[in-house]
Backbone as JSON Lines, residues from 0, in Angstrom:
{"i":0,"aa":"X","n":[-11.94,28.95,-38.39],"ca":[-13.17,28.16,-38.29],"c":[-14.06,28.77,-37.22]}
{"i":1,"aa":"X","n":[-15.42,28.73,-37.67],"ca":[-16.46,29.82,-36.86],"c":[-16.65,28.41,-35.48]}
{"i":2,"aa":"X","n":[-17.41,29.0,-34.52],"ca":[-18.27,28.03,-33.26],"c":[-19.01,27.76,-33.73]}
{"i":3,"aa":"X","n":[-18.87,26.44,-33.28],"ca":[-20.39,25.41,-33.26],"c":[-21.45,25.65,-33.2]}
{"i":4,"aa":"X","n":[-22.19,25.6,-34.33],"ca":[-23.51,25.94,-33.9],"c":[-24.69,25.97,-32.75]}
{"i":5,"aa":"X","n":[-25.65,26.39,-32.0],"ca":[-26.14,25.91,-30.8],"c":[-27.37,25.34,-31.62]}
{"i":6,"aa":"X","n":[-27.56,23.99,-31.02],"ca":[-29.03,23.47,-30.99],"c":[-30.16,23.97,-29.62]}
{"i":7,"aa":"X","n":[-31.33,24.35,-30.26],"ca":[-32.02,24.96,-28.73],"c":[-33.23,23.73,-28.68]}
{"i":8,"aa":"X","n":[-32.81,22.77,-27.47],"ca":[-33.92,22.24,-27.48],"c":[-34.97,22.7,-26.14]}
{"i":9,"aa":"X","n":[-36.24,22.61,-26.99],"ca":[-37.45,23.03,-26.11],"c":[-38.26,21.64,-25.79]}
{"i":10,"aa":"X","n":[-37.85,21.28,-24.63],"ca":[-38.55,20.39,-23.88],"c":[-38.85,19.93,-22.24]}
{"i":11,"aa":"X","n":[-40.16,19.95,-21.53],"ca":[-40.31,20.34,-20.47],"c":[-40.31,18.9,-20.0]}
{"i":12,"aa":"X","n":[-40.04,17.6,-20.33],"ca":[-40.07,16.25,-20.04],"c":[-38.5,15.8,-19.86]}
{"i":13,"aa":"X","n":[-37.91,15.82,-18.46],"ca":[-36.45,15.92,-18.37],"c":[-36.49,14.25,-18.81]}
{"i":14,"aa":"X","n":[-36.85,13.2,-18.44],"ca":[-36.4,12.08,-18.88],"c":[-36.59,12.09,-20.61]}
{"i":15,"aa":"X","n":[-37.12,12.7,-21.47],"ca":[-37.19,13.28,-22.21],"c":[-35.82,13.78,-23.19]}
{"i":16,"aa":"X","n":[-35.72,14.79,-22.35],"ca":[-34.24,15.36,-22.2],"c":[-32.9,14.74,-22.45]}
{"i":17,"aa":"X","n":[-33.18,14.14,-21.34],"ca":[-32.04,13.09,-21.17],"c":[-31.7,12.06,-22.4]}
{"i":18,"aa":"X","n":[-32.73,11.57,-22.92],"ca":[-32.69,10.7,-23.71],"c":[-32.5,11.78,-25.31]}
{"i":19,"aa":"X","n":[-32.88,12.42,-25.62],"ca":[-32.61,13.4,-26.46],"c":[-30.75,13.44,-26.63]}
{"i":20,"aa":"X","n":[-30.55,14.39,-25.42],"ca":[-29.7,14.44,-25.36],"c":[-28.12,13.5,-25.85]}
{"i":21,"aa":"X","n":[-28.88,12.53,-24.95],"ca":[-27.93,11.03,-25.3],"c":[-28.07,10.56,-26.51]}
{"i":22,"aa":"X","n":[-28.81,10.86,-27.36],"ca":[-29.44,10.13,-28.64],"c":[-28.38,11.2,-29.63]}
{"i":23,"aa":"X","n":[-28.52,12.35,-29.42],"ca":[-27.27,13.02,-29.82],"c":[-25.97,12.71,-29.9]}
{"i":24,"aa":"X","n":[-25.69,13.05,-28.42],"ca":[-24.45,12.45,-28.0],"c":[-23.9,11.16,-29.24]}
{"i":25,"aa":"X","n":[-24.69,9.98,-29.22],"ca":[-24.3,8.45,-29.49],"c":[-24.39,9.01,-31.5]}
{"i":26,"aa":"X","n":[-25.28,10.06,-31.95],"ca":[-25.35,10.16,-32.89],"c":[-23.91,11.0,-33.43]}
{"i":27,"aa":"X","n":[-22.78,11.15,-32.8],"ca":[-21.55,12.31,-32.98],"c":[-22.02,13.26,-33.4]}
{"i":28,"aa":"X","n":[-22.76,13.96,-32.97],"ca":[-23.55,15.43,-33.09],"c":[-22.77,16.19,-32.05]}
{"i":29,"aa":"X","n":[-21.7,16.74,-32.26],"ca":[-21.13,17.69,-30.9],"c":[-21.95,19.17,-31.1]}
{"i":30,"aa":"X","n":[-22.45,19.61,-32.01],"ca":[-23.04,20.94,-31.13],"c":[-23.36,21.34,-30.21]}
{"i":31,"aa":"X","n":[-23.41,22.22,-29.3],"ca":[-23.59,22.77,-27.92],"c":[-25.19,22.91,-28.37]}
{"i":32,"aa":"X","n":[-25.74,22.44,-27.05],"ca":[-27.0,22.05,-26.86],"c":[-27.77,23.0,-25.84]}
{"i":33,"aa":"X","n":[-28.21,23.96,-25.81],"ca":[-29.15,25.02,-25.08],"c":[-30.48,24.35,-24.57]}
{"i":34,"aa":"X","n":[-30.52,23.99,-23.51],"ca":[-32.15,23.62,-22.77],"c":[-33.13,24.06,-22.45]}
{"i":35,"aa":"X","n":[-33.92,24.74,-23.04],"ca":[-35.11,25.12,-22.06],"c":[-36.42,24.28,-21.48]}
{"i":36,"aa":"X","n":[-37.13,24.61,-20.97],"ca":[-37.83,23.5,-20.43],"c":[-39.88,24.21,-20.92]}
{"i":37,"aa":"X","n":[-39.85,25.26,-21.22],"ca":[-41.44,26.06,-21.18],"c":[-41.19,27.06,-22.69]}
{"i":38,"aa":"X","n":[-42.15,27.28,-23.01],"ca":[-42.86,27.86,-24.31],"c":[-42.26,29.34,-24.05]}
{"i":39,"aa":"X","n":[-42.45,30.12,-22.61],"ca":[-41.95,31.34,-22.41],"c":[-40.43,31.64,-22.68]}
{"i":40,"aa":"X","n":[-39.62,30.12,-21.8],"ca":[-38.3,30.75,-21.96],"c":[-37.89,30.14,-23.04]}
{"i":41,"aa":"X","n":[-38.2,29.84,-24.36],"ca":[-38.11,29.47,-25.97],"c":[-37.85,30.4,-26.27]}
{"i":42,"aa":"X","n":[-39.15,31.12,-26.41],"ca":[-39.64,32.71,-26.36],"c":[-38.3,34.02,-26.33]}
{"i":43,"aa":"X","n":[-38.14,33.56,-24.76],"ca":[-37.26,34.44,-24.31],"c":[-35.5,34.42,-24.73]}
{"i":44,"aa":"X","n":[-35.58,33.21,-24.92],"ca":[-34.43,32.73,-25.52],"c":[-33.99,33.33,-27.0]}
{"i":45,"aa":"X","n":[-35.05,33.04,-27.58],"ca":[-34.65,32.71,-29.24],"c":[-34.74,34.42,-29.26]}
{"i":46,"aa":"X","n":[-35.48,35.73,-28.42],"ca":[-35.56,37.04,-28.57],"c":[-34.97,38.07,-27.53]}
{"i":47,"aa":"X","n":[-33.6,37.08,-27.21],"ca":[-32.84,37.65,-26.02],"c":[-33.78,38.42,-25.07]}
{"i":48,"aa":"X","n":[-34.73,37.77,-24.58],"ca":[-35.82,39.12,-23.43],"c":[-35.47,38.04,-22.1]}
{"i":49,"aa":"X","n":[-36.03,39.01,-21.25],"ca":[-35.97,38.27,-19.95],"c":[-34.89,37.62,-19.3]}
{"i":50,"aa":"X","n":[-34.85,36.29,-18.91],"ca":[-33.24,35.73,-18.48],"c":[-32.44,36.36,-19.09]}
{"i":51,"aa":"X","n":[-32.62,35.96,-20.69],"ca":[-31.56,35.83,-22.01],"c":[-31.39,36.8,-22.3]}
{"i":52,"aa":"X","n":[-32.04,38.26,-21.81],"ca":[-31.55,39.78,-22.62],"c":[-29.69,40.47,-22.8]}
{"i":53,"aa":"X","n":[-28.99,39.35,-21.91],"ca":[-27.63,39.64,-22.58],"c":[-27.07,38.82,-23.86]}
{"i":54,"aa":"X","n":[-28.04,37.7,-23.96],"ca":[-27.33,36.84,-25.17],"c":[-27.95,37.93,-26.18]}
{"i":55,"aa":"X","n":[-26.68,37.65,-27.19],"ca":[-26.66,38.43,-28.78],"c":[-28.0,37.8,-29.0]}
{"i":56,"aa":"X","n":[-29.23,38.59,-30.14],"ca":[-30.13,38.58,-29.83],"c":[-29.85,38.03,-32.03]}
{"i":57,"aa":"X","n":[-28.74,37.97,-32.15],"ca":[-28.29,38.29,-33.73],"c":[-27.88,36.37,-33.79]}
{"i":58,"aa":"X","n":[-27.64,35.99,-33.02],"ca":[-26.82,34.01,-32.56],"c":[-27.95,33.3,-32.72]}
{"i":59,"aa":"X","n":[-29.11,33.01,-33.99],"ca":[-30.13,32.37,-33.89],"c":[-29.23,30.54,-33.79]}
{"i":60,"aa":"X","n":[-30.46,29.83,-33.23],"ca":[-29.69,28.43,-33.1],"c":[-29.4,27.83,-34.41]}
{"i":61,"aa":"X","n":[-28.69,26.75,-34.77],"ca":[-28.99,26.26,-36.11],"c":[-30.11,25.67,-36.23]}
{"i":62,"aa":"X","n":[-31.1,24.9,-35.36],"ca":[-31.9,23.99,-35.31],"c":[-32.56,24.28,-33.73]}
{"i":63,"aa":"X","n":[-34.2,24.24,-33.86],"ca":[-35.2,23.89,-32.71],"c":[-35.29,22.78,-32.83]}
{"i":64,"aa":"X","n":[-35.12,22.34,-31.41],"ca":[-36.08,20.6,-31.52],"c":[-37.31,21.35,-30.64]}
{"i":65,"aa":"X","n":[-38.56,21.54,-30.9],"ca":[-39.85,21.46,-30.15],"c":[-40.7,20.69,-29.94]}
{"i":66,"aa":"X","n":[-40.62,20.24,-28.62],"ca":[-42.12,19.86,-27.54],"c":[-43.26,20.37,-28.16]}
{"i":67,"aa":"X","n":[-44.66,20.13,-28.65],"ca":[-45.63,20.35,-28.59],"c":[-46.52,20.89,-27.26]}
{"i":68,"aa":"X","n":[-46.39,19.66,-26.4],"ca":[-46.87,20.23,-24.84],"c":[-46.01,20.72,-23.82]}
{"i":69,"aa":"X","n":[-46.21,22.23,-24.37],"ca":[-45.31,23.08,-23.38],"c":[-45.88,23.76,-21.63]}
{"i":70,"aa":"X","n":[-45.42,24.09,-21.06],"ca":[-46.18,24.82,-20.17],"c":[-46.2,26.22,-20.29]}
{"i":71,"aa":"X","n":[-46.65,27.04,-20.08],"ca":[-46.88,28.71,-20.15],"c":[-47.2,28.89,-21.8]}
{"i":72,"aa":"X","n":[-46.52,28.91,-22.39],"ca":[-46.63,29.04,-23.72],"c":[-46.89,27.7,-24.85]}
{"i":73,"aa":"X","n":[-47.88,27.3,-25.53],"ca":[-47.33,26.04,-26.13],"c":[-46.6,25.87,-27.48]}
{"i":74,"aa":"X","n":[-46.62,24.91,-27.73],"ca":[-45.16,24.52,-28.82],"c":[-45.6,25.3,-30.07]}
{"i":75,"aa":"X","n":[-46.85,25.0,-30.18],"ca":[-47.48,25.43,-31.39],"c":[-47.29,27.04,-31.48]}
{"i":76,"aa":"X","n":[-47.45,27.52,-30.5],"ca":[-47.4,29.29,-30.36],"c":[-45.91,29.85,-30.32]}
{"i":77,"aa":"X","n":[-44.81,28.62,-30.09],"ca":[-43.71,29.39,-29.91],"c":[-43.67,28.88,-31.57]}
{"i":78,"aa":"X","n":[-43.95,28.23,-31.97],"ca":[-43.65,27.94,-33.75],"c":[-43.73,29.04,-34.49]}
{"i":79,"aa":"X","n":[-45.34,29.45,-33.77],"ca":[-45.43,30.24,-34.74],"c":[-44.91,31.87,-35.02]}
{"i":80,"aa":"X","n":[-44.66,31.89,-33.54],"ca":[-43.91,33.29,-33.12],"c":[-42.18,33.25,-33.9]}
{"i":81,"aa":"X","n":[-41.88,32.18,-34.01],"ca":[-40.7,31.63,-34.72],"c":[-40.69,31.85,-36.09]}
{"i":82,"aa":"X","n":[-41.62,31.49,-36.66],"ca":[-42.1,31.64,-37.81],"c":[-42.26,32.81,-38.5]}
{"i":83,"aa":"X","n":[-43.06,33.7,-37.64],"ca":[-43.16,35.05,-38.26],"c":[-42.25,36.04,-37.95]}
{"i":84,"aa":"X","n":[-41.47,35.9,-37.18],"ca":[-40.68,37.51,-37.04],"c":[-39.41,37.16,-37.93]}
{"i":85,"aa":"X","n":[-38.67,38.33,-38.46],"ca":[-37.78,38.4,-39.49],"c":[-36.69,37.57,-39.06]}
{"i":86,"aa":"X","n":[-36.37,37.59,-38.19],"ca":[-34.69,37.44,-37.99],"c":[-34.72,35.97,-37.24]}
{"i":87,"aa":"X","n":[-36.05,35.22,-36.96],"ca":[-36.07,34.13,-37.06],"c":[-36.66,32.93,-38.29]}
{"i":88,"aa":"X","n":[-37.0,34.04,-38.78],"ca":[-38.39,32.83,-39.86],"c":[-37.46,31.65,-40.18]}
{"i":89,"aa":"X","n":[-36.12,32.13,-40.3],"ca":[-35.22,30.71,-41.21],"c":[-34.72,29.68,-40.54]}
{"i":90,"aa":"X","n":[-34.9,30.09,-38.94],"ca":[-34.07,28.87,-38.18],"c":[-34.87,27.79,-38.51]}
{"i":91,"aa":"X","n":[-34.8,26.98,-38.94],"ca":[-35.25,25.0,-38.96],"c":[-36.27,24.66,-37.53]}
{"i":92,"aa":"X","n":[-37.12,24.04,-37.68],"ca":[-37.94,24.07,-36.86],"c":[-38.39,22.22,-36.66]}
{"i":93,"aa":"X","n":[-37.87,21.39,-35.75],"ca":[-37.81,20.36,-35.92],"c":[-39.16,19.33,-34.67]}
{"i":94,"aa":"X","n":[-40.48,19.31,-35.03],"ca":[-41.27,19.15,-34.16],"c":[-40.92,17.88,-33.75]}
{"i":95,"aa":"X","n":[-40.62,18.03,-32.18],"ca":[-40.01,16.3,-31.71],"c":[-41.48,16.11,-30.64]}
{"i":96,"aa":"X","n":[-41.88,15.72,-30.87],"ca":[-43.62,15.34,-29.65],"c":[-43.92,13.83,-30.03]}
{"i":97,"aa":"X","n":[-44.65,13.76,-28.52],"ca":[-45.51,12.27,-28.51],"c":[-46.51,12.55,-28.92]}
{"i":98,"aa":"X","n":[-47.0,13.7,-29.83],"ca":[-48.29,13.83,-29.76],"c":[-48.85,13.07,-31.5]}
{"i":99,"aa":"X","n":[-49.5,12.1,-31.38],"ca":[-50.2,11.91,-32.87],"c":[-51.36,12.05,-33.19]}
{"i":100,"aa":"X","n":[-51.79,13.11,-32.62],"ca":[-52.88,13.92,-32.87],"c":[-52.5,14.25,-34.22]}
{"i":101,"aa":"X","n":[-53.42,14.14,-35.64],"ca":[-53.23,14.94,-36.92],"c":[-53.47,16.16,-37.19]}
{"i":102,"aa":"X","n":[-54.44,16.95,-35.75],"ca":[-54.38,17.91,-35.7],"c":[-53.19,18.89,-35.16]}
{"i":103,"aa":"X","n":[-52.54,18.33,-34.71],"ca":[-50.87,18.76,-34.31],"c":[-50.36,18.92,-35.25]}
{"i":104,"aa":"X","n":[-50.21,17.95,-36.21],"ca":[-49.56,17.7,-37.15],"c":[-49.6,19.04,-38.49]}
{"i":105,"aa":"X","n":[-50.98,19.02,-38.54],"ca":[-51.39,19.76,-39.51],"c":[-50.99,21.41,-38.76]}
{"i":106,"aa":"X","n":[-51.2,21.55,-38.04],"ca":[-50.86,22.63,-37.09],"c":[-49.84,23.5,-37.39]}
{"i":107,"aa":"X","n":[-48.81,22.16,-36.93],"ca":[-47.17,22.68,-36.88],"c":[-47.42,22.55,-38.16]}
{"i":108,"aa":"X","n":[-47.19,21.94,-39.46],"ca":[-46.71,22.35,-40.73],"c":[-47.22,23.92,-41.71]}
{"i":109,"aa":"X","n":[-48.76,23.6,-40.88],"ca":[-49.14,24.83,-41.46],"c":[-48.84,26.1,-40.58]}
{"i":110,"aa":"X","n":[-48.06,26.4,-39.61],"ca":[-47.11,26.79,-38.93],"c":[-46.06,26.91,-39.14]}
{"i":111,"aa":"X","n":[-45.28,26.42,-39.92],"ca":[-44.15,26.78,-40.79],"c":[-43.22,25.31,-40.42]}
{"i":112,"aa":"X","n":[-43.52,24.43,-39.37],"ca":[-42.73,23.45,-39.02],"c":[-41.9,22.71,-40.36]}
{"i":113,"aa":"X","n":[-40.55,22.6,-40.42],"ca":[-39.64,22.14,-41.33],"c":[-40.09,20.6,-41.25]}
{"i":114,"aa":"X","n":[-39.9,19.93,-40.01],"ca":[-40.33,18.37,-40.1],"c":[-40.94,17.95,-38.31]}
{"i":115,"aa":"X","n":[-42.02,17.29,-38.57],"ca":[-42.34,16.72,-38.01],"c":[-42.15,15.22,-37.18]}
{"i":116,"aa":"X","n":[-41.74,14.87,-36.02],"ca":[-41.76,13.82,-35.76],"c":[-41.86,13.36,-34.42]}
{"i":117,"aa":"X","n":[-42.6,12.24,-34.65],"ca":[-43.17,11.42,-33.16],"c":[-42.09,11.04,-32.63]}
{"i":118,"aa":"X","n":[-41.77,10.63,-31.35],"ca":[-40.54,10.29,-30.59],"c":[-41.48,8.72,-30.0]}
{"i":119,"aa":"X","n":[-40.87,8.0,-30.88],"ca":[-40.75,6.72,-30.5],"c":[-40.36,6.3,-29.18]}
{"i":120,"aa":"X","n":[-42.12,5.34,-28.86],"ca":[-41.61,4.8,-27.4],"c":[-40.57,4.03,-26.86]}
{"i":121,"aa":"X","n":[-39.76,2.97,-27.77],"ca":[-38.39,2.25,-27.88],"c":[-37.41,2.71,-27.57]}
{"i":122,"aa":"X","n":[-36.25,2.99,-27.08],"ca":[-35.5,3.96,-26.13],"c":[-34.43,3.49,-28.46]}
{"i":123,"aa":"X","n":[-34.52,2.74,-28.57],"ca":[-33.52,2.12,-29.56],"c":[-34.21,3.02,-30.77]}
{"i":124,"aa":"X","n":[-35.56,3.07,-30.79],"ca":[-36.07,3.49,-31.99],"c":[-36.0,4.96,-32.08]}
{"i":125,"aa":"X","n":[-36.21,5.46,-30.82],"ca":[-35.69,7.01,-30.37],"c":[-34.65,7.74,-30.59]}
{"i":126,"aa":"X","n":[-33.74,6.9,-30.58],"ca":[-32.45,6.75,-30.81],"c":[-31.94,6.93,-32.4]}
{"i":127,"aa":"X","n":[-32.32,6.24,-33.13],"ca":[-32.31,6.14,-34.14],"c":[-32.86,7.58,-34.7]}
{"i":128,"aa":"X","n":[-34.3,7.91,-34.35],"ca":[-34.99,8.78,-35.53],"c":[-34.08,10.48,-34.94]}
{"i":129,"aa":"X","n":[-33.59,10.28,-33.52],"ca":[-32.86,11.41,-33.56],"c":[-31.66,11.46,-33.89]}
{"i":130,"aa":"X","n":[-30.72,10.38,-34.29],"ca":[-29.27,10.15,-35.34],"c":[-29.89,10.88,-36.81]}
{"i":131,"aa":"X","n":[-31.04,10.23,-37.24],"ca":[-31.74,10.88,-38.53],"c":[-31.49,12.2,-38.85]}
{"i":132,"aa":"X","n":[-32.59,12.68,-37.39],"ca":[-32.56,14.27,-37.65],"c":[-31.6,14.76,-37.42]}
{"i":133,"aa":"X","n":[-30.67,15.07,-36.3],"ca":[-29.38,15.1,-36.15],"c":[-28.23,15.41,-37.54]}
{"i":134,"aa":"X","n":[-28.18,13.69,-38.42],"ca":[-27.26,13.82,-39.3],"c":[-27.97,14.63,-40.6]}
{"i":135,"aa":"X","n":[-29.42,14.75,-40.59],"ca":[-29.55,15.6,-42.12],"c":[-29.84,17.56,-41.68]}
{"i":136,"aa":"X","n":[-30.33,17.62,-40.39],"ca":[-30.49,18.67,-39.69],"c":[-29.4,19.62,-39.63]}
{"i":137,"aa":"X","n":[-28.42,19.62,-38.87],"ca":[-26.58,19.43,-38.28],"c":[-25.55,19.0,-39.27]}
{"i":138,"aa":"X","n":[-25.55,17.92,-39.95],"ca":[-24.5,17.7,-41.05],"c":[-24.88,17.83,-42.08]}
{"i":139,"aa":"X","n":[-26.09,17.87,-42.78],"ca":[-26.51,18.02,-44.59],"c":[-26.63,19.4,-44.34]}
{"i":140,"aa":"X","n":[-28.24,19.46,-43.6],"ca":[-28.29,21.06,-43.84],"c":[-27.44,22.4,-43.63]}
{"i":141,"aa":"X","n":[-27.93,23.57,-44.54],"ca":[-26.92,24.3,-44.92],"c":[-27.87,25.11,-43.84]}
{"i":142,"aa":"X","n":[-27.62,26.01,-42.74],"ca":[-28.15,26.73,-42.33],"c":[-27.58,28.2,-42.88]}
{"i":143,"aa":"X","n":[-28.95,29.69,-42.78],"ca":[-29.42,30.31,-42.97],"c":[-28.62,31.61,-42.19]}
{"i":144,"aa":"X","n":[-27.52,32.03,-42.46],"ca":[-26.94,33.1,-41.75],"c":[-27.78,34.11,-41.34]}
């Protein structure tokens, strides 16, 4: 049996984080969970450069969760940099933002974003829509060797 897939979440809002995280956790999602906090080290991450230039550059995650409002780089630009180069276009791209701007919206999809979704202000409802993504993301979907 291969390792667990890594989830890479990109988000610069640690209470944020936290609750992400835990929303996982409570959802029995054990995948190993990769943090970054900025648009650069996404970037740097997902194209082994910089920090990350010893991680296998070949270990894409199974699943992004992305922040929209990033710092250095934003969500939308690491999408799309995600989007177009070969050896990422297929990772799943899961927009998690407060933002309900429809111009976001329209953004990320026409950006290649797989699904879109607002992160509910309700710590319960939060909870919930990331068990959602989580169980069809992580347990339905077939990811993309």
């Amino acid at each position: 049996m291969g390792r667990a897939k890594t989830i890479l979440l990109v988000e610069d809002n640690q209470d944020d984080e936290l609750l992400t995280l835990d929303a996982l956790r409570n959802a029995g999602i054990s995948n190993p969970v990769h943090v970054v906090r900025d648009g650069q080290e996404a970037l740097d991450y997902l194209f082994a450069e910089g920090n990350f230039s010893a991680r296998e550059p070949g270990q894409n995650p199974c699943l992004v969760l992305l922040d929209l409002k990033l710092p250095k780089v934003s969500g939308i630009e690491v999408l799309r940099r995600i989007k177009t180069e070969e050896r990422t276009r297929r990772v799943p791209v899961v927009v998690l933002t407060t933002s309900s701007e429809q111009e976001d919206m329209h953004r990320s999809y026409g950006n290649g974003a797989n699904s879109y979704i607002r992160k509910p202000v309700e710590f319960e409802e939060f909870q919930e829509a990331v068990r959602h993504l989580g169980l069809y993301w992580i347990l339905v979907n077939e990811c993309a060797e």
